[in-house]
C-alpha positions as CSV (number, residue, x, y, z in Angstrom):
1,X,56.9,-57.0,-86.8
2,X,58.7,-58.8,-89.5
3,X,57.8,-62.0,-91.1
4,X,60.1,-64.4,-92.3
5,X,59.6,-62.8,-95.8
6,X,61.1,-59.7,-94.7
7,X,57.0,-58.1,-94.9
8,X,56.7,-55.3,-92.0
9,X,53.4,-55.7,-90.4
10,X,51.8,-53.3,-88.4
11,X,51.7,-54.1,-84.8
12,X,48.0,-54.2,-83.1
13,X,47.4,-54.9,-79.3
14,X,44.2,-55.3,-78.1
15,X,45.2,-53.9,-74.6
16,X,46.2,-50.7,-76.1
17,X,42.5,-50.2,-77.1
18,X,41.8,-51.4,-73.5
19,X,43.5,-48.8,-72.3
20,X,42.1,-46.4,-74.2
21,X,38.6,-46.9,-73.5
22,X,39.5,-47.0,-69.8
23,X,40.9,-43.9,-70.0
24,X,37.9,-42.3,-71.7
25,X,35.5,-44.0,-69.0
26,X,37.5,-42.8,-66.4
27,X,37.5,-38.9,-67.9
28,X,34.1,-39.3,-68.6
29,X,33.4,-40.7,-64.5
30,X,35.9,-37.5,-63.7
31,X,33.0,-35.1,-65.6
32,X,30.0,-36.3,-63.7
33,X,32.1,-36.2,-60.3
34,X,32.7,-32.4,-60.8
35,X,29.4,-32.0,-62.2
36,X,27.8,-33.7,-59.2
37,X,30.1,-32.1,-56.9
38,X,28.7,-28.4,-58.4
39,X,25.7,-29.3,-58.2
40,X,25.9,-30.0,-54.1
41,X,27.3,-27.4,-53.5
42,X,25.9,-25.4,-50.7
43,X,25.4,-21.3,-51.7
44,X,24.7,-18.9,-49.4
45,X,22.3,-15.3,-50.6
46,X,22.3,-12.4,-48.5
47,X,21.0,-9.1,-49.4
48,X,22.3,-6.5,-50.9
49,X,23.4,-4.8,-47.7
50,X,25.3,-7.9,-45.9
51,X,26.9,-8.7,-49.5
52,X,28.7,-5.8,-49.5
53,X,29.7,-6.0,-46.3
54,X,31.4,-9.4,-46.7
55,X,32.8,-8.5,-50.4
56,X,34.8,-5.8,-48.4
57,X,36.4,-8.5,-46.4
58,X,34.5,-7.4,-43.1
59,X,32.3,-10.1,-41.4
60,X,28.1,-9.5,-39.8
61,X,28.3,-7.8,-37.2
62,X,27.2,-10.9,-34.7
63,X,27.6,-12.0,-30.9
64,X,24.6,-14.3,-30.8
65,X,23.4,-16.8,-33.8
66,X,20.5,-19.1,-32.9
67,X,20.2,-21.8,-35.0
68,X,17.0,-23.7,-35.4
69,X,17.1,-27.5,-37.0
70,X,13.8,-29.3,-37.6
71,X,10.0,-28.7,-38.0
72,X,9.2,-28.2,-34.4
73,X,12.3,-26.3,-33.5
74,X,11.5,-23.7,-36.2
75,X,7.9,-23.7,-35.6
76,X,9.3,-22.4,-31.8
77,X,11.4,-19.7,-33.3
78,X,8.5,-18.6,-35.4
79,X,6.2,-18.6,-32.5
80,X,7.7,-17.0,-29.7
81,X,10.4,-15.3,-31.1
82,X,9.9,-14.4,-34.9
83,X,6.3,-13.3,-34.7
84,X,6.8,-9.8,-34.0
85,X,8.3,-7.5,-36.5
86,X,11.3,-6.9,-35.2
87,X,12.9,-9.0,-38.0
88,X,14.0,-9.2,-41.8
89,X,14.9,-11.6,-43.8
90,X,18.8,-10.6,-44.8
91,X,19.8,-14.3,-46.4
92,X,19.4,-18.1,-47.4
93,X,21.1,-21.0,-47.6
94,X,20.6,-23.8,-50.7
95,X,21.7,-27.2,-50.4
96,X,20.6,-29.1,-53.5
97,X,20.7,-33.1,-52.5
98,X,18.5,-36.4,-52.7
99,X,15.4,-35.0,-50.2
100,X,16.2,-31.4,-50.5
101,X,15.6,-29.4,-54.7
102,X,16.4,-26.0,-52.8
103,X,19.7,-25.8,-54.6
104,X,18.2,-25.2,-58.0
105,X,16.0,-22.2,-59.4
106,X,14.1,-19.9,-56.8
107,X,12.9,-22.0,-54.1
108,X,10.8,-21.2,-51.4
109,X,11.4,-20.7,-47.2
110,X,10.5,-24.1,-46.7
111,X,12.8,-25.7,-49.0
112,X,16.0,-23.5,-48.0
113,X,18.0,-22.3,-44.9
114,X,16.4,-18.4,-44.0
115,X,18.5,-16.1,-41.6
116,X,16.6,-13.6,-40.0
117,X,18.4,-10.3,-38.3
118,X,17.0,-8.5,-35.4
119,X,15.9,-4.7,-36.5
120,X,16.4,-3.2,-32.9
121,X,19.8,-5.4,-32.3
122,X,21.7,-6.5,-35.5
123,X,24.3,-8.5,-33.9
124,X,21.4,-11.1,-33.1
125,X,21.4,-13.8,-36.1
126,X,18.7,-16.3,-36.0
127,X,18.4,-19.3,-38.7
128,X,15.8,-22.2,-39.6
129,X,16.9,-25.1,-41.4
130,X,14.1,-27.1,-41.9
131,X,15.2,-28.7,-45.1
132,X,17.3,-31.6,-45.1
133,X,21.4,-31.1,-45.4
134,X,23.0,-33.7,-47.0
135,X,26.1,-35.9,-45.0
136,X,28.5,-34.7,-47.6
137,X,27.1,-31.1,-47.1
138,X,27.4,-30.8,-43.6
139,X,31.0,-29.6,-43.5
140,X,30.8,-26.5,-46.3
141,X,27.4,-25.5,-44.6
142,X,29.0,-25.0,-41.3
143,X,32.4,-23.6,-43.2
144,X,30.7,-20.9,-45.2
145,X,28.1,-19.5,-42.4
146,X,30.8,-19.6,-39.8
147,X,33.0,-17.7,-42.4
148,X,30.4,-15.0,-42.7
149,X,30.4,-14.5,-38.9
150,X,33.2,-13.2,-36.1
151,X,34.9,-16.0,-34.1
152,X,35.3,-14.1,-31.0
153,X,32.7,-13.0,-28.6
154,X,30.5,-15.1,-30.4
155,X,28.0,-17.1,-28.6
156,X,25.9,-20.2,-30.6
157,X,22.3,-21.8,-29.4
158,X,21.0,-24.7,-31.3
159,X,17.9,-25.8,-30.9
160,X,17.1,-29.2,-32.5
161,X,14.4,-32.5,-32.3
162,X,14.6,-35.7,-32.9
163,X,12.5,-39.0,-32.8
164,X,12.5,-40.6,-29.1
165,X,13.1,-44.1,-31.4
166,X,17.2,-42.4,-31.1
167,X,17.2,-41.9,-27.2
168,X,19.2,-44.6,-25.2
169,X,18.6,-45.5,-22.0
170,X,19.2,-48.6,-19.5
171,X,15.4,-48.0,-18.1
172,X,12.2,-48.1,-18.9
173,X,10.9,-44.9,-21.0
174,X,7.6,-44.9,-21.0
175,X,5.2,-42.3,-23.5
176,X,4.4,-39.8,-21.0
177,X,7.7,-38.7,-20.7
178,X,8.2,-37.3,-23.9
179,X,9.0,-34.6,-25.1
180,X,11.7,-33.8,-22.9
181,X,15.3,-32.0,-23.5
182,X,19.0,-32.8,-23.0
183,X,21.9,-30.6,-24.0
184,X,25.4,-30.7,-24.9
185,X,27.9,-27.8,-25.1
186,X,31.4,-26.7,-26.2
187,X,34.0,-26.5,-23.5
188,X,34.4,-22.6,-24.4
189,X,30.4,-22.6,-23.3
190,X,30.2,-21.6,-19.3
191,X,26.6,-20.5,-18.8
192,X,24.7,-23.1,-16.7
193,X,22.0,-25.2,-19.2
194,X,18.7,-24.8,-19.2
195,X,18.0,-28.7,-19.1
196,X,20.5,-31.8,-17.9
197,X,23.0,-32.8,-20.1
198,X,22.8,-35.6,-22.8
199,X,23.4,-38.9,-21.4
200,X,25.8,-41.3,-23.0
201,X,25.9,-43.5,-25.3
202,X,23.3,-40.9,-27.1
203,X,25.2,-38.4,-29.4
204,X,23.4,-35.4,-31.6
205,X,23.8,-36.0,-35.5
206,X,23.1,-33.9,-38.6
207,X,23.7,-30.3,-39.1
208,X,23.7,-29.8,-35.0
209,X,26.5,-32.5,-35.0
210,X,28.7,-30.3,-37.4
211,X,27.9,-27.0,-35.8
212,X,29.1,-27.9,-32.1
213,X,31.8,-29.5,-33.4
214,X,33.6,-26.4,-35.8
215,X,32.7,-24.6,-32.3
216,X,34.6,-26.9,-30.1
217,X,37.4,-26.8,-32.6
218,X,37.5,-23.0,-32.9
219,X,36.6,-21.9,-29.2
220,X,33.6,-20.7,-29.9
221,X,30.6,-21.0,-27.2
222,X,27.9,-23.4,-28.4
223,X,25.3,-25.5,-26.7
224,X,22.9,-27.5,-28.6
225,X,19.3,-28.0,-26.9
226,X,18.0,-31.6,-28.3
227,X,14.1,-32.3,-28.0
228,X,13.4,-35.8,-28.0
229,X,9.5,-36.6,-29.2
230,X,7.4,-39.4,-29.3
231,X,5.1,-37.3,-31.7
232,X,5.9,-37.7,-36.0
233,X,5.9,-34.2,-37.7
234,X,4.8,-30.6,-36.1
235,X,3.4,-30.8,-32.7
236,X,2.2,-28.1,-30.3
237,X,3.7,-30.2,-27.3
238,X,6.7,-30.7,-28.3
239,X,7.1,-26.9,-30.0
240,X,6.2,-25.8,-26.4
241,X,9.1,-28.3,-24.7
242,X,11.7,-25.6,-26.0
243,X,10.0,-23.0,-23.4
244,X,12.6,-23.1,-21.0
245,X,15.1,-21.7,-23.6
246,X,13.1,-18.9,-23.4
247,X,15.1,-17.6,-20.5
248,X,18.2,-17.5,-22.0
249,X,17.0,-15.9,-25.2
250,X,15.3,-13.8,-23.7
251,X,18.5,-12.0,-22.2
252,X,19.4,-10.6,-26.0
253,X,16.2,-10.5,-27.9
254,X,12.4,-9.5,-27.5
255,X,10.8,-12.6,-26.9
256,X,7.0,-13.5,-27.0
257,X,6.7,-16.0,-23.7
258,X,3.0,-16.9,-24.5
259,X,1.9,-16.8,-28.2
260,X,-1.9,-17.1,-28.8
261,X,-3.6,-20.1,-30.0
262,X,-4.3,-19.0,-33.6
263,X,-0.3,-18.4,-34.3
264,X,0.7,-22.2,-33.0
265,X,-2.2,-23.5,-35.0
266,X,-1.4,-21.9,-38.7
267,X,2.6,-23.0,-37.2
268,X,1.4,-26.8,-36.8
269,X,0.7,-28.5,-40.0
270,X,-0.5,-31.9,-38.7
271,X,-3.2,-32.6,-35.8
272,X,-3.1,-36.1,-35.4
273,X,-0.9,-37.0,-32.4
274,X,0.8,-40.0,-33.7
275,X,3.3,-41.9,-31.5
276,X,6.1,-43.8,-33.2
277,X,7.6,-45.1,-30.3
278,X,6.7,-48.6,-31.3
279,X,6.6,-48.2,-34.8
């Protein structure tokens, strides 16, 4: 700029600093989204063994994954179907988020995603997610596991529970009738349920959610068994509402149709029946 002197000035503009600043917040905002992102990132661990095996660009060796979401359905799996020592431990998925620390450091099984393979019958995957997977996280979860396993001849169970607080229904539910089952299955699934199907408006959420759906959209046979209790944390009751599965699994795998008392017990961590069905 030149003044009437014929003096050349130098020209300053406060939005050019503006601009500049924005730009470094918005680098800066950039950082922490990556850095975030990393960090929620959901890794998968599999032995030795099952590493290999997917490095080489094969995939597990799999025509039935059971899939258990939740305290309760777990503590089934454990009960009548892990307890015997036909299984090892061959993996893990973490999932670091708000509710969830699994993602960083050595965490334990509670805190992470375990998959167990049958010893007698390999192509039997069974997984309990019993910590919590993240909205944002649902969609790699199911991407990556699905990626480690075969698409065709492939057969999915979920077993999952829920508060009764989520069931809808035009009559009366009273207490006693909980817990009780519904189902809901791909169109690729063509076995008969072992319960009736979920009624609508109800729809499953969550990790079950994401599964049934990546097996609608690939053609894959799923059904998803939702338990529906009145009954806050671990319960025998509601544990023992996932019986009738039992006939089904039992096609493909040993199962154990009536665990003693002692195993349920060390499986249940609370005692206190409390109903939240008016909570």
């Amino acid at each position: 700029m030149a003044t009437f002197f014929g003096e050349v000035l130098s020209v300053y503009s406060r939005a050019v600093e503006e601009d500049e600043d924005e730009l470094d917040e918005n680098e800066e905002d950039e950082q922490i989204r990556r850095e975030l992102e990393e960090k929620r990132a959901v890794h998968l661990h599999w032995s030795p063994e099952i590493t290999e095996l997917l490095k080489a660009g094969n995939k597990l060796q799999c025509s039935s994954f059971i899939l258990a979401v939740g305290n309760n359905a777990a503590s089934f799996l454990s009960a009548y179907v892990l307890a015997s020592a036909n299984w090892d431990a061959v993996g893990r998925a973490l999932a670091w988020n708000e509710r969830s620390r699994s993602g960083t450091g050595q965490s334990s099984e509670e805190s992470a995603c375990v998959f167990y393979r049958n010893k007698d019958d390999p192509s039997v995957l069974i997984c309990q997610a019993i910590c919590h997977i993240a909205e944002d996280q649902l969609f790699q979860w199911t991407e990556k596991v699905f990626d480690c396993l075969p698409s065709r001849e492939l057969t999915v169970t979920v077993l999952s529970d829920c508060t009764v607080a989520d069931y809808k229904t035009a009559d009366y539910l009273c207490s006693s009738s909980a817990p009780f089952l519904r189902s809901l299955h791909s169109s690729a699934f063509s076995h008969q349920p072992v319960c009736q199907s979920l009624e609508q408006p109800n729809i499953i959420t969550g990790l079950p959610a994401a599964v049934l759906n990546h097996c609608q959209v690939h053609r894959i046979a799923a059904v998803v068994y939702q338990c529906y209790s009145d009954v806050t944390g671990p319960d025998s009751v509601t544990v023992e509402s996932f019986k009738p599965v039992l006939t089904k699994l039992g096609r493909s795998i040993q199962v154990d149709s009536s665990p003693s008392t002692d195993v349920l017990r060390k499986l249940i961590r609370s005692t206190e029946i409390q109903s939240n069905l008016y909570i």
